[in-house]
Each structure stands twice: as structure tokens, then as C-alpha cells.
N, C-alpha and C positions, 0 to 999 in steps of 0.2 A: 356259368354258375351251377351246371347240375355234375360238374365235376368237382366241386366245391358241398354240395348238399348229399352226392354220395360217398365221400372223404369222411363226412361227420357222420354221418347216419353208420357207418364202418367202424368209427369211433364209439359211436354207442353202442355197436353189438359187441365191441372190443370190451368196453367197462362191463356189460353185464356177465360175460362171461369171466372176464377176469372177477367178479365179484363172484358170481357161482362157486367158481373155483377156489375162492378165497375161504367162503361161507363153507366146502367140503373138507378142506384139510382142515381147517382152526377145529383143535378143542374144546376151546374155552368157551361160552357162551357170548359172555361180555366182550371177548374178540369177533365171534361170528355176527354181533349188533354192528359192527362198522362196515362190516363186508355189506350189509343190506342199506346203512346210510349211503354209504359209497355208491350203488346202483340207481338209487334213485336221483343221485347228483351226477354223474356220471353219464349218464343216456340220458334224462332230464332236460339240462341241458345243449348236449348236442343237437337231439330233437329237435325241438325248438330253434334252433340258428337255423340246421338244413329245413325247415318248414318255411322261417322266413325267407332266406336267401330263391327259394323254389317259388314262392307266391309272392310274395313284397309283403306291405303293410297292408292289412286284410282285418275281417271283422274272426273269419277263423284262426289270425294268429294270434289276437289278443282273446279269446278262448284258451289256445292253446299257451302262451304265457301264463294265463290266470291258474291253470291245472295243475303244470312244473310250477307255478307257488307254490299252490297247496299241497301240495308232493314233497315239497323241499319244505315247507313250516310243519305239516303233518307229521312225516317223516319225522323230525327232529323233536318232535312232543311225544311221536309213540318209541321214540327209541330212546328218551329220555325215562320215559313211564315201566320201561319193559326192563333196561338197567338198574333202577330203580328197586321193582318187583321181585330180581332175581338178587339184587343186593340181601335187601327183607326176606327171602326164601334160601338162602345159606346163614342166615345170623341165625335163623328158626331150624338149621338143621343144626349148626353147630355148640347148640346149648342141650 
């Protein structure tokens, strides 16, 4: 099993970096907003599985499930909020 919980944990150093890397070449803003959802879904996660698979069923995994929620609902409200802001901050330059 800790060949199976180092495999993932591999995987999510693999996502955030490829998210990093994503977030430095992009342009656009509204493109560099997915590169950061992508991270926190991405390692999120995997985390989480290599945590379980390492402990079992634990009061620290279901912490750690409840965190990668709010990570993954958070996430998607403030990258909502922030596409949103920077929609409203080019309609306001472009007039």
C-alpha cells in the first residue's frame, strides 16, 4: 500500500507543478483562473486517497476529506468571484 500512496502523492506534486507551469506561460488572466482550479483539484485529491490508503478509516482522514471539500467548494466560489471581478474590470476599461 505505501507503493500505491507514494504513486499518488507523485501525482500531486505532478498536478501542481504542471499547474504552476500552466499559471507562468498563460497570458490571459481568465486562462491563468483554471490553472489554479486545476491545483487544488489536482493534489486535492490525490492527497487524500494516498492519506487514506497510508492510515485506513481514521478520525484524521475525515478532517482531511472535509478540508479537500472546502478546497474544492471554496475554490470554485472564489474563482468564480475573481472571473467575474476581472470580467467587470475590462468592460470598465473598455468604455
Amino acid at each position: 500500500m505505501n507503493l500505491a500512496a507514494d504513486v499518488l502523492l507523485a501525482v500531486a506534486v505532478a498536478a501542481v507543478w504542471l499547474g504552476c507551469l500552466g499559471f507562468a506561460r498563460l497570458h490571459d488572466s481568465f486562462d491563468r483562473l483554471h490553472c489554479v482550479g486545476f491545483v487544488g483539484i489536482g493534489a486535492g485529491l490525490p492527497i487524500l486517497l494516498a492519506a487514506w490508503l497510508s492510515q485506513g478509516s481514521s478520525a484524521s482522514i475525515a478532517k482531511l476529506a472535509f478540508l479537500v471539500a472546502c478546497i474544492l467548494f471554496n475554490g470554485a466560489a472564489l474563482n468564480h468571484a475573481t472571473g467575474r471581478a476581472l470580467h467587470i474590470r475590462r468592460q470598465d476599461e473598455a468604455e
